[in-house]
C-alpha positions as CSV (number, residue, x, y, z in Angstrom):
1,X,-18.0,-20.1,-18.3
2,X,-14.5,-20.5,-16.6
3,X,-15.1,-20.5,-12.5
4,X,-13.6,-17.7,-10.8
5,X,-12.0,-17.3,-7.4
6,X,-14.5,-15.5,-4.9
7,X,-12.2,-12.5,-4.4
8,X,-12.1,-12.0,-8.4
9,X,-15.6,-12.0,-9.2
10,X,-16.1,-9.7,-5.7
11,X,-13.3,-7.6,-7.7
12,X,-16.0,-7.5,-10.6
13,X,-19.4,-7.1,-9.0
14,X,-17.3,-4.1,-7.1
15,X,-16.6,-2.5,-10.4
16,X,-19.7,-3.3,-11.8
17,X,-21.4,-1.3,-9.2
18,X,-18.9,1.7,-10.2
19,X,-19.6,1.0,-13.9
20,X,-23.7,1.2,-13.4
21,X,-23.6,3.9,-11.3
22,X,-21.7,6.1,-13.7
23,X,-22.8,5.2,-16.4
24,X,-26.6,4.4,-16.1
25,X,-27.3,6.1,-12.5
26,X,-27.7,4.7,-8.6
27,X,-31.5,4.6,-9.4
28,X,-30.3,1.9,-12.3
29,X,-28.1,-0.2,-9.4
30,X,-30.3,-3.1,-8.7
31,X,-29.4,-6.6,-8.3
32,X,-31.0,-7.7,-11.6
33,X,-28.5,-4.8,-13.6
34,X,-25.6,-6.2,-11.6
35,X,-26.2,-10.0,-12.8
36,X,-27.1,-8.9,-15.9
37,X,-23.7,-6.4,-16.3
38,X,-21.3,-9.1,-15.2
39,X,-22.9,-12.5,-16.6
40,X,-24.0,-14.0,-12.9
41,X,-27.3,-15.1,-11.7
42,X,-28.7,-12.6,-8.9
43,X,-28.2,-15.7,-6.4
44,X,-24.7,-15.7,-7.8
45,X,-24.0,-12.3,-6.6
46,X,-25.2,-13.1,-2.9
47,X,-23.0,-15.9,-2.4
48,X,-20.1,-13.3,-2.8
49,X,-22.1,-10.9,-0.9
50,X,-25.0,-10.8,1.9
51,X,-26.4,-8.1,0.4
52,X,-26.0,-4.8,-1.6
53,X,-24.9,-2.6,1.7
54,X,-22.1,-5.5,2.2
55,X,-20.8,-4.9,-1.4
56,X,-21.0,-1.0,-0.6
57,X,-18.6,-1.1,2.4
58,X,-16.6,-3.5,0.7
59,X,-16.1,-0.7,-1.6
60,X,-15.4,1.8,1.2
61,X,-13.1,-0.5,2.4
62,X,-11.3,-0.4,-0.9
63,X,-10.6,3.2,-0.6
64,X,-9.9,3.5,2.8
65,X,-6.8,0.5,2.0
66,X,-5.8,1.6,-1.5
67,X,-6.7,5.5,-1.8
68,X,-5.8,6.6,1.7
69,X,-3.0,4.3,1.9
70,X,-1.7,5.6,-1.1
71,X,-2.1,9.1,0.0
72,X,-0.3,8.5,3.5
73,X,2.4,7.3,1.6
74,X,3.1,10.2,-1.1
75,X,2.3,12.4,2.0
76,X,4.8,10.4,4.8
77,X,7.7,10.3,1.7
78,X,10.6,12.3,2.0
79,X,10.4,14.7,-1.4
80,X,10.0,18.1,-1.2
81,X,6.3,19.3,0.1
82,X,5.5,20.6,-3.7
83,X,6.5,17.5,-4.8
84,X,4.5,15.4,-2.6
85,X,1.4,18.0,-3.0
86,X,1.6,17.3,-7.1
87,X,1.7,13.6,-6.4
88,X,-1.2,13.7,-3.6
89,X,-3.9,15.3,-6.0
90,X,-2.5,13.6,-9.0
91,X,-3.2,10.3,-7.1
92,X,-6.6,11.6,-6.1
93,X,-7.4,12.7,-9.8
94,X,-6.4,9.5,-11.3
95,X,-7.6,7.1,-8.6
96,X,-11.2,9.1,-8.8
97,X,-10.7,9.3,-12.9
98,X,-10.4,5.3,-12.7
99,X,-12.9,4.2,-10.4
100,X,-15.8,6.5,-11.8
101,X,-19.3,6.6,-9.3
102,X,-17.1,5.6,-6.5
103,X,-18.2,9.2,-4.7
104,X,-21.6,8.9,-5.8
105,X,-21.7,5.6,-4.5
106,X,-20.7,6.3,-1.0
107,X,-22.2,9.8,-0.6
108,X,-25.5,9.0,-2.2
109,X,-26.0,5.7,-0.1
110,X,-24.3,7.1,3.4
111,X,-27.3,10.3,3.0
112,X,-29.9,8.0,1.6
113,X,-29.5,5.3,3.3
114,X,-28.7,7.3,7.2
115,X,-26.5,4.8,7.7
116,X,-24.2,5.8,10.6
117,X,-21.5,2.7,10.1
118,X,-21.2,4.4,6.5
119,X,-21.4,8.2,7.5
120,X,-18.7,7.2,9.5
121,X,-16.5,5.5,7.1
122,X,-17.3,8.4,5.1
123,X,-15.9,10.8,7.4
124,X,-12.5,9.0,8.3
125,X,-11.9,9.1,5.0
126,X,-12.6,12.6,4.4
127,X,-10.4,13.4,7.8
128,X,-7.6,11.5,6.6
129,X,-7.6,13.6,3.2
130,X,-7.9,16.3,4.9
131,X,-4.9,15.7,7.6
132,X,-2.7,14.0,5.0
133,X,-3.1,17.5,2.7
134,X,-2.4,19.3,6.1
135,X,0.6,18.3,7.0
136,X,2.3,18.1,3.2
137,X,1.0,22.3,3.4
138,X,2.6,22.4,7.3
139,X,6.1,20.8,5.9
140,X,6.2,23.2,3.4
141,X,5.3,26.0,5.7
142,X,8.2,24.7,8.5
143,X,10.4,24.7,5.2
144,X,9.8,28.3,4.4
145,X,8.4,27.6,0.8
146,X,5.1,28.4,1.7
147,X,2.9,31.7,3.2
148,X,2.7,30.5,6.8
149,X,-0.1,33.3,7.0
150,X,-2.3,31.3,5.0
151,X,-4.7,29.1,7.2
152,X,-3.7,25.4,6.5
153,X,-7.2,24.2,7.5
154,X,-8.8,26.7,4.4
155,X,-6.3,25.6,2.2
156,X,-7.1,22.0,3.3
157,X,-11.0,22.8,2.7
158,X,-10.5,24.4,-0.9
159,X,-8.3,21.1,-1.6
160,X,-11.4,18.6,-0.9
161,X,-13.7,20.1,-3.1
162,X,-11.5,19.2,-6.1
163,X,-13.3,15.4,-6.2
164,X,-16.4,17.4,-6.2
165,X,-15.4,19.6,-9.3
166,X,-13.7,16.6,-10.3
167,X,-17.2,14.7,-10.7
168,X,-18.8,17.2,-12.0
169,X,-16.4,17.5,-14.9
170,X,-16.1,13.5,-15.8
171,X,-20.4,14.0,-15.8
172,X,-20.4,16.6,-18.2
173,X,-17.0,16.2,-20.4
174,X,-19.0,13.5,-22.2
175,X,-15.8,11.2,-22.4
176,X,-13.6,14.4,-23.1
177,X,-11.5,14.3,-19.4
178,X,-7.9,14.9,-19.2
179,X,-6.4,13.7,-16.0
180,X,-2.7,15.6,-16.3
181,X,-4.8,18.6,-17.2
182,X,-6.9,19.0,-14.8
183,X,-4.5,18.2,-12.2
184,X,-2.0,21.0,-13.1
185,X,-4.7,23.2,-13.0
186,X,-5.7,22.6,-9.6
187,X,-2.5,22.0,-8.9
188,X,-1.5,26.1,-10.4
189,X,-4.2,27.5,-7.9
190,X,-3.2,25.8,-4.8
191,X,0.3,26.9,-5.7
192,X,-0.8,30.4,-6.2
193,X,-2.7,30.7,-2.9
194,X,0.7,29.0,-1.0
195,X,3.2,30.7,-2.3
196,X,4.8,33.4,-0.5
């Protein structure tokens, strides 16, 4: 077997984690499953890692750099606020869509686990959803596209339960998801609460 750089096979014991969880379960996540799933010994897997809490935060880490970073962006550009609101939850859908077990991952160990260092990470990255949807909704408000009557923090709310309904969807569809579907859905029923 060709040697791999450290940062690819972290890359793959990353994704393998996602790729277990999702498929098989976190109760099927052990050390054993994750050498087995990507073709390393277990002590393989430890000299990329300290240990499986070090692979999870990795993970987190991931999403706070690529997800939120990504968000910020779309939410920071300069395109019209319904623009930039299509793009943010199309991002979320698709970046969720492709990295499936990522929220049970980090929701399952942050409540399991107690770990406060995770909670944490947890809840910066929920805040920064939450304020990066804010002000795409308060630009379009300022604009006068949008119901300025309609309470931004609500609206905010109702938007971060889509990864929720999201996950429950890519459980049950059985394979059967559609990303640009879904979006314009959820994308139709934020619309219809913010327009005027």
């Amino acid at each position: 077997m060709e040697k791999q750089s450290t940062e690819t096979r972290q890359e793959q014991i990353k994704q393998a984690v996602l790729d277990i969880i999702y498929t098989d379960g976190l109760k099927n996540l052990s050390t054993r499953n994750l050498a087995k799933h990507i073709g390393l010994s277990e002590g393989a897997i430890f000299r990329h890692f300290h240990s499986k809490q070090d692979i999870t935060l990795a993970i987190i880490k991931d999403v706070q750099n690529d997800f939120i970073g990504s968000l910020r962006t779309i939410a920071n550009s300069s395109s019209e606020p319904e623009e930039r609101l299509k793009r943010f939850l199309c991002q979320t859908v698709t970046y969720l869509v492709q990295n499936k077990g990522i929220t049970m991952l980090m929701f399952s160990e942050a409540s399991h686990n107690n770990d406060v260092a995770l909670k944490d990470s947890l809840l910066q990255i929920f805040n920064n959803q939450k304020t990066l949807v804010s002000k795409i909704i308060l630009d379009g408000v300022a604009l006068g596209t949008w119901d300025e009557s309609v309470p931004v923090e609500n609206i905010a709310m109702l938007y971060m339960g889509i990864p929720v309904s999201l996950n429950i969807e890519l459980i049950l569809s059985g394979g059967e998801f559609h990303i640009d579907n879904f979006c314009q859905r959820m994308m139709q029923l934020i619309l219809k609460i913010l327009r005027k």
